[in-house]
C-alpha positions in Angstrom: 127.2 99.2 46.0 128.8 99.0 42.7 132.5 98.9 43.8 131.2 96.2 46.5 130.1 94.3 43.3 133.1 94.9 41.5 135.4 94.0 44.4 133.7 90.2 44.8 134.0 90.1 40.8 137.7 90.5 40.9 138.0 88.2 44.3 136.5 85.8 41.7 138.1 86.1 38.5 141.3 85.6 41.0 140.1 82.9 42.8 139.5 81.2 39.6 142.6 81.9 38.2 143.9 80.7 40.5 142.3 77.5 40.4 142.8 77.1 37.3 146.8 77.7 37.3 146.5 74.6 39.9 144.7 72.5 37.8 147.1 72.8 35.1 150.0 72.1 37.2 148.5 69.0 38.5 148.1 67.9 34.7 151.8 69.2 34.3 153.0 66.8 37.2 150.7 63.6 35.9 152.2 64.1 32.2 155.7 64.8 33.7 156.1 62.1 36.4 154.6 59.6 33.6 157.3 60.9 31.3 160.5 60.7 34.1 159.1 57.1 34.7 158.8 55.7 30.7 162.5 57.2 30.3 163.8 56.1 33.5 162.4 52.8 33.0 162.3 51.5 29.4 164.9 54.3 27.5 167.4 53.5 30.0 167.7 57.8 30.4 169.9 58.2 32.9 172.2 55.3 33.3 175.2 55.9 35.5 173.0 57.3 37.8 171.1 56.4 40.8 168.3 53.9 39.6 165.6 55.7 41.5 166.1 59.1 40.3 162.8 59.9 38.6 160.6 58.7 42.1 163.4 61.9 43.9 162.6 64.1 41.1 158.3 63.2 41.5 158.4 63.4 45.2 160.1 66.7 45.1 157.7 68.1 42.2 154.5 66.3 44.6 155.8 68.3 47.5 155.6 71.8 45.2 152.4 70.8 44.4 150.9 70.2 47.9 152.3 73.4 48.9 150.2 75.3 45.9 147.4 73.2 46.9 147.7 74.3 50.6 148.3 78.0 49.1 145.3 77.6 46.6 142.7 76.0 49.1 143.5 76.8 52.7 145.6 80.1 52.9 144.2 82.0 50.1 140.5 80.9 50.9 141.0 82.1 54.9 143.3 85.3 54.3 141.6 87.0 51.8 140.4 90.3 51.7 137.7 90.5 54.3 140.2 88.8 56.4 142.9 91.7 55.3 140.5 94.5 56.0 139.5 93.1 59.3 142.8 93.1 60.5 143.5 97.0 59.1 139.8 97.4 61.0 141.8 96.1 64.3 145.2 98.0 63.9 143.5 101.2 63.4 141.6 100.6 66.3 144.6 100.1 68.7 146.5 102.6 67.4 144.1 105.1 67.9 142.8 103.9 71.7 146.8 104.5 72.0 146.6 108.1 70.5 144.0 108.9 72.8 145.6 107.4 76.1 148.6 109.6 75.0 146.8 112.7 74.3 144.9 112.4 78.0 148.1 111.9 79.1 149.1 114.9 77.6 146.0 116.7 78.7 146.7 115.8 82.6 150.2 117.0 82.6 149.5 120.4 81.2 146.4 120.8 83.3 148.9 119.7 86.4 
């Protein structure tokens, strides 16, 4: 009972970290894309260069974040470890319904 308690506690204190790791990139990529665009667009930063750079560099850095946000909310939440175990659960299963198709096997020829 204790390490079932345990176990949710750290599936938690994970979880949450990782929340809040996502959190604080979403504020990373508001306070950066704000900064790209003031020195793209009123410190001239950049000049010689495409004039769209900064909306390339906030698309690419929104993309990253969508796919921590997928990570975060959708993968992590679906594959965790009851999901994990389950699937051990399964493998074990066949592999031992194989063992013992094999060892009948085995069990006919040697009575043949």
């Amino acid at each position: 009972m204790e390490k079932e308690v345990h176990e949710q506690y750290e599936y938690a204190r994970r979880r949450l970290r990782q929340k809040k790791i996502l959190y604080f990139h979403f504020v990373l990529f508001l306070i950066g894309s704000l900064f790209l665009f003031v020195a793209n667009r009123f410190f001239d930063f950049g000049v010689g260069t495409d004039q769209n750079w900064c909306i390339w560099i906030i698309t690419i850095w929104l993309f990253l974040f969508i796919l921590h946000f997928i990570k975060v909310y959708i993968t992590d939440r679906f594959m965790n470890k009851k999901w994990e175990r389950e699937q051990i659960d399964r493998l074990v299963a066949l592999q031992q319904k194989r063992i013992s198709q094999l060892e009948s096997r085995i069990n006919e020829d040697t009575e043949k």
